[in-house]
N, C-alpha and C positions, 0 to 999 in steps of 0.2 A: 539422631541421624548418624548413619557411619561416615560420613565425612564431616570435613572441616566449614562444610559452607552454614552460614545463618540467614536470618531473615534481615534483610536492609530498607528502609524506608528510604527514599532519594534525598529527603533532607541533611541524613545522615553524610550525605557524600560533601555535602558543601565545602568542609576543609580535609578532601580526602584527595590525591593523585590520581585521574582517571587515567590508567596505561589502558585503556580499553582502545581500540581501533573498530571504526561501522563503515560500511560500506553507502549506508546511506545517511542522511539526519533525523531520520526518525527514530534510530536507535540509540542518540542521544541522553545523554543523563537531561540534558537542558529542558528538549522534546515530551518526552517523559513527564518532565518535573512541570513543564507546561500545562498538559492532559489533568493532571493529578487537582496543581493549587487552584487552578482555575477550575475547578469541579463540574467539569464538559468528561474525564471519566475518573473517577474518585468513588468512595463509597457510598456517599450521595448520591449518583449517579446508576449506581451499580456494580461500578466494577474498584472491587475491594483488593488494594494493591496488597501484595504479597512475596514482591520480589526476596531472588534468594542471589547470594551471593559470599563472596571470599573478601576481606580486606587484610592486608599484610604489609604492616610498618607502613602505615598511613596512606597504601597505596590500595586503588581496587583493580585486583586483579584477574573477577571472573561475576559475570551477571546475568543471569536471566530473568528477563520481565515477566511477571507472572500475576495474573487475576486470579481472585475465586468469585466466579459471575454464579448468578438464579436464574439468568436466560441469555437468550442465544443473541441480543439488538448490538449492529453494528460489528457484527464482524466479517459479514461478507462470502461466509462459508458457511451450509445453512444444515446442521443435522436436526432437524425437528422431530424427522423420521426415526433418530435413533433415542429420542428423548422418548418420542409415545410409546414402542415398544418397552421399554423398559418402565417406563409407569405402569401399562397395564400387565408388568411383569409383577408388580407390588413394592419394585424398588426406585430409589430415587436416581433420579440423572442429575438435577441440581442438589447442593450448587456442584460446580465441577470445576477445576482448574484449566487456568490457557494464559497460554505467551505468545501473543500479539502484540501490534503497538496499535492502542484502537483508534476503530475508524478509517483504518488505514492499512487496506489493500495491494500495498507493496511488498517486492519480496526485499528478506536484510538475513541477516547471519542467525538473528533469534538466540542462539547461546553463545553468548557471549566470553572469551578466554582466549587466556597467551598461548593455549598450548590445548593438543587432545585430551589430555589428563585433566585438565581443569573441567574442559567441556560434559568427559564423562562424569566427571563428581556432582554436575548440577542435575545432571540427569537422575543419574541415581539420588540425589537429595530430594528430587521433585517424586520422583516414583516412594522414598520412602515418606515423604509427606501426605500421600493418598493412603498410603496404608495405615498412619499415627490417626489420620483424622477423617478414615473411613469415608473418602471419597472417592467415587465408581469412575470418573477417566479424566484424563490428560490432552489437553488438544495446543496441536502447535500449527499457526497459521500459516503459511507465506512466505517458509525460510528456502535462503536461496541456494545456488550447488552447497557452498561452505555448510552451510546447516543441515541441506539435506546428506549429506555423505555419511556425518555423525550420527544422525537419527536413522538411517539405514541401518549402520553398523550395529548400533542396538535395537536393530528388527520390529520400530517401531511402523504401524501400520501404514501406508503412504495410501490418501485419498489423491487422485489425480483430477486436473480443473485445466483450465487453459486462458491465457490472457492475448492479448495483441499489442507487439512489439516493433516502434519501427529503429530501425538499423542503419547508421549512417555510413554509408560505400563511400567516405572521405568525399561527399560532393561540397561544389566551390560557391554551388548559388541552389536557389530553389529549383531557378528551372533546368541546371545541369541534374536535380533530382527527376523533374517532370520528362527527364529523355530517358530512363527505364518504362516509361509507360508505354501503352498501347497509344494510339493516336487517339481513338475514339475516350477513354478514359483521361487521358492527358487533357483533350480540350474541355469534357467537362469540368475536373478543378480548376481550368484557367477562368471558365466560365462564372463559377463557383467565390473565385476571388474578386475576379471583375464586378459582381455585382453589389460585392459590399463596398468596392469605391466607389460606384456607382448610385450606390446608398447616401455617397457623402461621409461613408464612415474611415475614422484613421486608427490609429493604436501606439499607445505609449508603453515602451515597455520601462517598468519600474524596476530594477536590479538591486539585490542584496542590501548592499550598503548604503542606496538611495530609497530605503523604503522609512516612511514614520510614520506616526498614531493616526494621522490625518489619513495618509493612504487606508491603513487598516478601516477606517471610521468611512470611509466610502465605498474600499470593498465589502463590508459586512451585509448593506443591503442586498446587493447581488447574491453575494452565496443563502443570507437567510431566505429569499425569492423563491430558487431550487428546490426548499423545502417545503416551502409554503404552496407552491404547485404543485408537491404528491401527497397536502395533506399532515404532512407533519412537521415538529419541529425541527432545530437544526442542532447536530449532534454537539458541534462546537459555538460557544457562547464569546464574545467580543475580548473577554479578560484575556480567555486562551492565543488570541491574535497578538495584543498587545504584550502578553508573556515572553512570546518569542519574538517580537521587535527588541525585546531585551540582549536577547542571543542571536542577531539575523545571521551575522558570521560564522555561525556553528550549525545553522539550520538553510539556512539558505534560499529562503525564498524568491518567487520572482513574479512579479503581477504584472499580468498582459493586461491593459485596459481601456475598452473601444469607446471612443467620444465619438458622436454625432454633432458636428459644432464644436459646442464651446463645452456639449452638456455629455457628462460620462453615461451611455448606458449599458455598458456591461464588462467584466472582468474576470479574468481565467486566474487559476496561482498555481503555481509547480513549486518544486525543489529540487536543488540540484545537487544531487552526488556525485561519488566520485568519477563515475563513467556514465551514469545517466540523469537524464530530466524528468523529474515524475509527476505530471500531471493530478490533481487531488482537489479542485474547487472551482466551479463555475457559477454564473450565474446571469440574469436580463433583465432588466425591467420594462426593455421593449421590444417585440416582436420584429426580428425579422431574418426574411429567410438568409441561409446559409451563415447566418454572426456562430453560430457553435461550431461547425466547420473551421472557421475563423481564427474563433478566437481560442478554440480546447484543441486544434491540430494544429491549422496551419504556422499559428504565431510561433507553436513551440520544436516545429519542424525548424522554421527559418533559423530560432535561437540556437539549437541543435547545431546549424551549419556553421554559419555566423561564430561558433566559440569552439567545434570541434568537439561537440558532447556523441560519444560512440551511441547510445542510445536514448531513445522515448517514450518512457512506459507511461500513459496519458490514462491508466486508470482498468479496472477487469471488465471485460465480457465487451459486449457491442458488434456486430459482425461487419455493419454500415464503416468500419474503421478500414477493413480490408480491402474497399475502394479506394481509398486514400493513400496507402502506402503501409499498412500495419503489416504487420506479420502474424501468424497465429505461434505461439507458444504454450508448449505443456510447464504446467506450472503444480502445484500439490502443498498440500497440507498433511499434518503427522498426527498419528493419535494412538492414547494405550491406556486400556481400558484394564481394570484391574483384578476384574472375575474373568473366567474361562470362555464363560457361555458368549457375553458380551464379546468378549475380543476377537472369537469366532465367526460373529454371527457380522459383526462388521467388515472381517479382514475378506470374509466372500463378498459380500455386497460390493466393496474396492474393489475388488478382482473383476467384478462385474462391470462397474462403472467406469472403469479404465477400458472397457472394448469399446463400449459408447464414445469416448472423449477421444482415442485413439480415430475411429472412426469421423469423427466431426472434424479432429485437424485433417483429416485428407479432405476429407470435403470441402473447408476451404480454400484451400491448397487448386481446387481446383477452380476457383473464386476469383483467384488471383489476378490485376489488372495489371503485371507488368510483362513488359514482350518477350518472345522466346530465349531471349537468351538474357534473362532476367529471373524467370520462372523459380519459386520456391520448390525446395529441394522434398 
């Protein structure tokens, strides 16, 4: 490689100075180290770590998370489309490399470094990696302004997507939230909340440092539930939970979880970074109307207010969220495909698919339930 970076296994970092800085926990060495030992994503699993990075005088000081996957499960960003063309081209799409944190649909920095310099050296270490070991492209999930700027600048392709964001206007209570609404929307969510007290249902919210194995050990059926209702299994397996109880402090968890009674039945989990809440696990084991409302928006809206968190990304896609108070935002994925043909033939399809997406935020935009002098821009 023309640079100085190597391949780093995360074990390796155990007695090593993280100077890294992430904007959220999932780009954590800990996070990371989580996915990996508890083999929810490992080579087992599929996805065969390959991280590359820089360490200098016992310190690391540049890293990009990096897979080589044989298919596309769990990442949220779906190219199947550019897989088949390219097989019944006679050449291989898999495996392929990507830097993601899997499972996980949040944007973060993705290249990781003190400085520009660092950033572009992973770059170019990662692009001469595809050419050593003759693999056809590169995909980078969900990096946010910081990462997209760099991946711009080296003209890597930019797929564009869009998620729903809500925004906190410094309000003091819920319902100084509920006074941007229209009336006829407003009384609906009051309606919406009303009936799950009405239910008899309450909510504990579990914080960081008051979270143990027991909490985990009763949230897991819930989230396994989610899965088990579309048919599959569940991407994360219980060790991975109890991993990061190890590290709640660096990762940050927070489980909202609604008792009927005495008896729990259902619970939401976020994370919380530096300026936002991120929404990433839900789950029920009993039916009733409006508890995901509940307990996947509203619980995390109030915590939002309640601690002064600027945002609440509760997870990608959904449009039913923009009655609620979501916002629609353009969001994007990077990719660089290694032959000519390929990086052409996608760089139009993006071009195409960005009038689509372009399109759809005005549409919802016009969706929007807050009153005129609230209206997204």
């Amino acid at each position: 490689m023309k640079s100085k970076i190597q391949k780093i296994g995360l074990r390796e970092l155990d007695d090593v100075e993280n100077t890294l800085s992430q904007s959220n926990p999932f780009e954590s060495i800990e996070y990371l180290k989580a996915m990996e030992e508890s083999h929810s994503a490992s080579e087992q699993s599929g996805w065969i770590p390959e991280h590359l990075g820089k360490i200098e005088g016992g310190k690391l000081v540049s890293l990009l998370p990096l897979y080589k996957k044989f298919n596309s499960y769990g990442e949220f960003i779906f190219d199947h489309q550019w897989a088949n063309a390219l097989q019944q081209a006679g050449r291989n799409y898999y495996p392929k490399l990507l830097t993601a944190v899997p499972f996980t649909p949040c944007e973060g920095d993705r290249i990781l470094g003190r400085n520009e310099s660092d950033k572009m050296q992973l770059i170019d270490a990662c692009i001469d990696k595809l050419e050593i070991e003759k693999i056809e492209s590169w995909h980078i999930l969900f990096p946010n302004n910081t990462g997209k700027k760099i991946l711009r600048q080296k003209k890597l392709i930019e797929r564009f997507n869009y998620r729903f964001i809500w925004r906190n206007n410094n309000y003091s209570t819920f319902a100084d939230f509920l006074s941007i609404f229209t009336s006829r929307q407003r009384s609906t969510i009051r309606k919406e909340r009303q009936s799950i007290v009405n239910a008899g249902i309450t909510f504990k919210c579990k914080r960081t440092e008051e979270i143990s194995l027991e909490d985990w050990d009763l949230f897991y059926p819930f989230y396994q539930q989610t899965y088990h209702e579309r048919g599959q299994s569940p991407y994360l397996n219980k060790d991975f939970f109890y991993r990061i109880n190890i590290s709640n402090q660096i990762v940050k968890p927070i489980i909202f979880f609604a008792y009927q009674g005495d008896v729990a039945i259902a619970a939401s989990l976020c994370f919380e970074g530096n300026e936002t809440l991120y929404g990433r696990h839900w789950g029920a084991l009993t039916a009733v109307k409006n508890l995901h409302f509940e307990c996947c928006y509203y619980q995390g809206i109030d915590y939002c207010i309640k601690n002064n968190i600027k945002f609440f990304d509760p997870g990608v896609q959904g449009e039913h969220k923009i009655r609620r108070g979501f916002q629609p935002q353009v969001d994007s994925s990077f990719h660089f495909f290694l032959q000519d043909d390929l990086q052409g033939a996608v760089r139009n399809f993006c071009d195409s698919e960005k009038k689509q997406i372009e399109n759809y935020i005005e549409a919802c935009k016009s969706y929007t339930p807050f009153n005129k002098d609230y209206r997204i821009d």
